[in-house]
N, C-alpha and C positions, 0 to 999 in steps of 0.2 A: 757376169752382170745379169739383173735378172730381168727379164722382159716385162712389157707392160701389161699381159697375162696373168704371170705370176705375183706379180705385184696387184694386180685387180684380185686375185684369188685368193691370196693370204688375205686382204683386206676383208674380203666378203666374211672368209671363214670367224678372220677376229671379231667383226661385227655379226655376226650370227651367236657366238660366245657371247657376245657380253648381252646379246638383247635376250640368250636364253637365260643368263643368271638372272636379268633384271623382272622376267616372269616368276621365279622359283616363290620372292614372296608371295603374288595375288595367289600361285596354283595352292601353296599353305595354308593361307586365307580362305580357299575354296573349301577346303576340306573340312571348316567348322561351318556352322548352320545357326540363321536366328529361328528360335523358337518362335517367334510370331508371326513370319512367313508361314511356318509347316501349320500352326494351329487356325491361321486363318481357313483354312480347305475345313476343318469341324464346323467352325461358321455359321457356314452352307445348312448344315440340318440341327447342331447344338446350338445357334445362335453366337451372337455375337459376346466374345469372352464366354463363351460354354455357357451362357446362359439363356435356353433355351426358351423361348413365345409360347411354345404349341407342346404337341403330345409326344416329342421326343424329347430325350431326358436331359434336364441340366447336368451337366461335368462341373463347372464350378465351385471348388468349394469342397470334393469328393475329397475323400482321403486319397494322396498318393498311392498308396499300398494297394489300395483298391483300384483305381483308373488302370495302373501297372497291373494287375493280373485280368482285370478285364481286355487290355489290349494286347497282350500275350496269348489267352484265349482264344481272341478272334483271329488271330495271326497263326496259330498252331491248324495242324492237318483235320483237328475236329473241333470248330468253332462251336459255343455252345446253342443249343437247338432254337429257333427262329431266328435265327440272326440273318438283318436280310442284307443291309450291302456293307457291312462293315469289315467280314472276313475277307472282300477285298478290297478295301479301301486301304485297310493296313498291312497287304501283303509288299506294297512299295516302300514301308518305312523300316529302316534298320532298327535294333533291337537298344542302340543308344538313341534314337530318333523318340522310339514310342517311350523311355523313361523317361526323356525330355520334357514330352510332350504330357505325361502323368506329372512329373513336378509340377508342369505350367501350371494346367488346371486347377490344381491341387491348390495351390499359394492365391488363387480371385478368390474372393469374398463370393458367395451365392448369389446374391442382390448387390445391386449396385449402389455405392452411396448418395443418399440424396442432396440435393443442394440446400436442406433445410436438416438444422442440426437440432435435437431436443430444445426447446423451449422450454 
């Protein structure tokens, strides 16, 4: 007969099981990323949707193939010459992160559309 120990202890274990499967989707789910989370931090200095105000450069609009080697560049051991915080801005992002984030940009229009359509 089993004691009310072992009977508390198989229980705990079987409910520790099942609340680990019930994790396994969200930890799946963690492991893809929205692109508009990681491109909000460009923001900060390319403006909002990579369309920059001032005298840093818009991304919006660039060719993919190009944002892509430019953030490879700054990412690699010889960023190229003046770069001031960007080789490590993208030393955090994974090498699927910074294509991500070259598609993003890539796909907004340069300027934003107006509320007023040709007349």
């Amino acid at each position: 007969m089993r004691s009310y120990f072992q009977t508390l202890r198989a229980t705990a274990i079987a409910a520790a099981l099942v609340a680990g499967f019930a994790v396994l989707p969200a930890a799946s789910a963690q492991s893809t990323f929205d692109i508009t989370v990681l491109a909000g931090a460009c923001a900060n200095c390319h403006g909002t949707d990579g369309r920059s105000p001032g005298g840093i450069p818009s991304i919006a609009g660039r060719p993919e193939s190009v944002l892509a080697d430019q953030l490879r560049a700054f990412k690699s051991d010889n960023p190229p010459a003046n770069t001031t915080i960007m080789n490590r801005l993208v030393k955090g992002f994974s090498d699927d992160e910074l294509a991500a984030l070259a598609r993003h940009f890539s796909q907004i229009k340069p300027q934003p559309l107006s509320g007023k359509q040709g007349l």
